[in-house]
C-alpha positions in Angstrom: 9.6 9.4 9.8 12.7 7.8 10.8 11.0 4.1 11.6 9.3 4.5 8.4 12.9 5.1 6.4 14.3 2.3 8.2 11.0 0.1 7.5 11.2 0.6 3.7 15.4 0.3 4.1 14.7 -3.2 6.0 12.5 -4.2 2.9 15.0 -3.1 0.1 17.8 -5.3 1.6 15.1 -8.2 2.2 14.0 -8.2 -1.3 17.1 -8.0 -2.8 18.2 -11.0 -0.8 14.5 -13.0 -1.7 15.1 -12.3 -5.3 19.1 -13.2 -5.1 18.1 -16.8 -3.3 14.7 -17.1 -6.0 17.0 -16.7 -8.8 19.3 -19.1 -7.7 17.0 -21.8 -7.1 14.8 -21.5 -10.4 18.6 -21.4 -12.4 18.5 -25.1 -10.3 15.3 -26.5 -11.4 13.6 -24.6 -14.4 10.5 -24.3 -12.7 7.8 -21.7 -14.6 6.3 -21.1 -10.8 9.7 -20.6 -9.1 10.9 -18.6 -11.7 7.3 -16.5 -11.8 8.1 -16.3 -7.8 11.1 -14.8 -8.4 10.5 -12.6 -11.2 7.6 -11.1 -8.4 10.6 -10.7 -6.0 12.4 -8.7 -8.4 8.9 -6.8 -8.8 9.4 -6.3 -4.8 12.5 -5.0 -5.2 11.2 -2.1 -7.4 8.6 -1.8 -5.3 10.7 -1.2 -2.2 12.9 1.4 -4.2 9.9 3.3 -5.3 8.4 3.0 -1.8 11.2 4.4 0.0 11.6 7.6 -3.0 8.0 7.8 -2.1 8.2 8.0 1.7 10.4 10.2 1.9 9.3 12.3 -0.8 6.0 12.6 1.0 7.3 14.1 4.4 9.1 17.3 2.6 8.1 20.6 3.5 5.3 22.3 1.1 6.7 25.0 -1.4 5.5 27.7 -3.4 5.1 24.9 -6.2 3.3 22.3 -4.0 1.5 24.4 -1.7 0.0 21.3 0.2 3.3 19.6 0.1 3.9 16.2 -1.5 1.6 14.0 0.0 0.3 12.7 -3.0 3.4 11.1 -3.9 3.1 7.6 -1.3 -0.4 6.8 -3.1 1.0 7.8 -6.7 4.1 4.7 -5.7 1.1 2.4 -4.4 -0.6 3.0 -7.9 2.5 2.3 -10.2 3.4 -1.1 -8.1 -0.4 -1.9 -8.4 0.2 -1.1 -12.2 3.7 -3.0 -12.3 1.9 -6.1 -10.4 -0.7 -6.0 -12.8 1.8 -6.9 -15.9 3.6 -9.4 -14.3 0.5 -11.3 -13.3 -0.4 -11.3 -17.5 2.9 -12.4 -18.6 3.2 -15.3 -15.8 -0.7 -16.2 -16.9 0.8 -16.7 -20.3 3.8 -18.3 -20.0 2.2 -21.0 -17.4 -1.2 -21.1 -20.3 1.3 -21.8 -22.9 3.0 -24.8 -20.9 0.0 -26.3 -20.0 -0.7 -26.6 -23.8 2.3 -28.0 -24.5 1.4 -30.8 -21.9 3.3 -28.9 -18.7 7.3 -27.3 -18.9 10.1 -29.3 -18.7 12.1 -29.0 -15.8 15.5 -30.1 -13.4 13.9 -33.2 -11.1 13.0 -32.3 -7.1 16.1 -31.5 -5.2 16.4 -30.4 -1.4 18.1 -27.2 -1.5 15.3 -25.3 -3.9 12.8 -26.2 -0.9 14.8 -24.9 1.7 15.3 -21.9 0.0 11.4 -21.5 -0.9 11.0 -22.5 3.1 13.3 -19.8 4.0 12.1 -17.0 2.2 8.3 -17.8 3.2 9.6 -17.6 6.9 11.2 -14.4 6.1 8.3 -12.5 4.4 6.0 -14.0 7.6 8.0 -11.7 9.8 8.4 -8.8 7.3 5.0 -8.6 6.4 4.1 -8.2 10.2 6.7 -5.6 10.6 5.4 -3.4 7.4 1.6 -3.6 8.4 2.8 -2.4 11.9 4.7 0.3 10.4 2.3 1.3 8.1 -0.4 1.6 10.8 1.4 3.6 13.3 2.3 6.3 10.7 -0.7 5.9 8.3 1.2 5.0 5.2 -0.3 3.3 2.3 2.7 2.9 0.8 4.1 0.7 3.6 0.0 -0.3 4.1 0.5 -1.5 0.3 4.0 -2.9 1.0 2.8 -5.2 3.7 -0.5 -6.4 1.4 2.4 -7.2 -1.1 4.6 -9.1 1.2 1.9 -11.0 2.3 0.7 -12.3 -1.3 4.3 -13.2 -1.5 4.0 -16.0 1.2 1.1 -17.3 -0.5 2.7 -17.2 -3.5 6.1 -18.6 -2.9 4.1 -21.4 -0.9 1.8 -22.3 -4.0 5.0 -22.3 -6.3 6.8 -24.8 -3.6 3.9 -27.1 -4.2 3.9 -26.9 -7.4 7.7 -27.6 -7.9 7.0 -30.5 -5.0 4.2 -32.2 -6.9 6.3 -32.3 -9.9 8.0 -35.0 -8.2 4.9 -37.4 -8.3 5.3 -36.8 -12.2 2.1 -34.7 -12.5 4.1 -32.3 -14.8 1.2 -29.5 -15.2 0.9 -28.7 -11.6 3.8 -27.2 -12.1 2.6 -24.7 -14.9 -1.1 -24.3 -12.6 1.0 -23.6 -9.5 2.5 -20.3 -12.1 -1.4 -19.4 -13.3 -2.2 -19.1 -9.2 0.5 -17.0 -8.6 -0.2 -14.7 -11.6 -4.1 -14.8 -10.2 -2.2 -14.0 -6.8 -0.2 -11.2 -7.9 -3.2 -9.3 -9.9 -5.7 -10.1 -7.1 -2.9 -8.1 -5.0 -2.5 -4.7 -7.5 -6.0 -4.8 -8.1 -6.8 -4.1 -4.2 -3.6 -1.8 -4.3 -5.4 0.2 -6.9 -8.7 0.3 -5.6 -7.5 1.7 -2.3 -4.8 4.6 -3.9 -7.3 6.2 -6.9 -9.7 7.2 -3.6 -6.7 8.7 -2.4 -5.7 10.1 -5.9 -9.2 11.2 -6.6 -9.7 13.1 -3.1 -12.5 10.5 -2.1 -14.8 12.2 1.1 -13.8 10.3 4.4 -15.9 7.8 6.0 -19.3 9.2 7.9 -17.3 8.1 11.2 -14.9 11.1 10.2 -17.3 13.4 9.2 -19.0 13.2 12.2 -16.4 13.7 14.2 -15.8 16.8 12.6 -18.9 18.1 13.2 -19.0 17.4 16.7 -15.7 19.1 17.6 -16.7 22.1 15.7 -20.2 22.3 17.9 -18.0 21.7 21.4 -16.6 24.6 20.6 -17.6 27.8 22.8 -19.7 30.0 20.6 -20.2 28.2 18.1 -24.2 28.2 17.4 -24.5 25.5 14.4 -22.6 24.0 12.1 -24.2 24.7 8.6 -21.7 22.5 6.0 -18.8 20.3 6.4 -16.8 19.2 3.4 -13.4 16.9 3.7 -11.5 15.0 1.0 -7.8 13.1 0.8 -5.1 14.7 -0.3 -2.8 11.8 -0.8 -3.6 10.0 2.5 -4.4 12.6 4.4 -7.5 14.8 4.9 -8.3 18.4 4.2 -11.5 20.0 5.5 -14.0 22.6 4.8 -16.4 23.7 7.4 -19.2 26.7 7.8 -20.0 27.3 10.9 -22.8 30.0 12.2 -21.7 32.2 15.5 -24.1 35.2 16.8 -23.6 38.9 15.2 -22.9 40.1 18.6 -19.5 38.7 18.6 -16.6 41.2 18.7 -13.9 40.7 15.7 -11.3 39.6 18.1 -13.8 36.7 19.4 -14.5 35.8 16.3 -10.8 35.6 15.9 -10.3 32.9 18.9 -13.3 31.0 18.0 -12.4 30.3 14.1 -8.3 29.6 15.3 -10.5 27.6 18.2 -12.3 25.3 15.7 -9.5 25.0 13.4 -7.1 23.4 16.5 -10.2 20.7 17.4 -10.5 19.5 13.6 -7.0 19.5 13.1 -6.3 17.7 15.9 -8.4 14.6 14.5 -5.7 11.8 13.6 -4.8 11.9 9.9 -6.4 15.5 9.3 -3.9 17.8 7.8 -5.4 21.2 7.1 -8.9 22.6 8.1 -10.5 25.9 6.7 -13.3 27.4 8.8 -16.1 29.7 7.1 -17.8 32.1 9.2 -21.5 33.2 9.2 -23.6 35.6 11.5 -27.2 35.1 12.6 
């Protein structure tokens, strides 16, 4: 919990520092893709705010209210930055479509300092995407897992608007406004897998078969335990929840019964990223 506060901590100062250096530089130059790469980095910002309500949101106890506790919430933040991605991609499309009809957008001529700064903050997102997705993995978090999908669109992004400001330069004024389409198709291609991935979670999608069988075979391992008739598991947020019948012999007394349902409950819930199991009992 505490590396993923100070991962989404790390990314709310980087963003704000992106979008303060962005800003500055399309101010400089007039650039539609600059300024679409900077209006994404104040997207990011967001993003990182609402990543970091979410996280921690997600680790609080459950309550009479939210029996299951909240861990619904880190998908629901994916899905509105997802959502939030998916506007600014239209309004970028439209503003870069619009220039292109008007024969490409006027803007300040090629200077040093808004290249270093669009160097700069690809380097910078390089290294913080690599930290998120490490993050994310080690404590299964889509939120950071969406984070670091984010951050690296960003590098793509902020590299197609450099050459799009760059080739401005060899007075081929449209690239400039086609750069600002890529990075719209960038940013949408981005929220769309965002989305995809966070309704499963949303929608309590089953696990993959790997997981099911899994389940299965830890049940069986267990002493006693004669057949395992049904198995059902779906997300709750990101994490599992799992049904399971299993069939055990008449002859067993109610206190082995006892040890052998707490028995196969402990082996399910000990798969990674399973966060409740309920055991059925029948007798043959």
């Amino acid at each position: 919990m505490e590396e993923m506060r100070k991962a989404t901590i790390i990314g709310l100062f980087t963003n704000i520092f992106l979008a303060i250096i962005k800003i500055i530089a399309a101010v400089m130059t007039g650039s539609i893709a600059i300024i679409s790469d900077a209006i994404n980095s104040i997207l990011d910002i967001i993003s990182s705010g609402t990543t970091f309500i979410a996280v921690k949101l997600s680790k609080k106890e459950s309550n009479k209210r939210y029996p299951f506790g909240y861990k619904r919430a880190e998908p629901m933040a994916a899905l509105f930055i997802a959502i939030l991605a998916g506007i600014l991609a239209f309004e970028i499309f439209r503003s870069a479509v619009v220039g292109l009809i008007n024969g490409g957008s006027a803007h300040a001529p090629v200077t040093a300092l808004p290249v270093i700064i669009l160097s700069v903050a690809i380097i910078v997102k390089i290294i913080i995407s690599e930290y998120y997705r490490k993050v994310g993995k080690r404590n299964d978090s889509p939120a950071l897992m969406a984070s670091a999908i984010d951050f690296r669109n960003d590098i793509l992004c902020t590299a197609v608007a450099l050459i799009g400001y760059v080739g401005t330069s060899l007075k081929v004024y449209y690239l400039d406004d086609a750069a600002a389409i890529i990075v719209a198709g960038i940013i949408f291609y981005s929220g769309y897998q965002m989305a995809l991935l966070n309704i499963d979670y949303l929608m309590g999608k089953s696990p993959d078969d790997a997981t099911l069988f899994e389940i299965r075979r830890r049940a069986l391992a267990v002493t006693g335990v004669n057949k395992v008739k049904d198995v059902k598991a779906h997300y709750v947020g990101n994490y599992i929840h799992v049904e399971v019948e299993i069939i055990i012999s008449k002859n067993h007394s109610a206190e082995e019964m006892h040890a052998t349902n707490h028995a196969v409950k402990a082996a399910i819930e000990g798969i990674y990223h399973i966060d409740k199991a309920f055991v059925h009992i029948e007798f043959e």
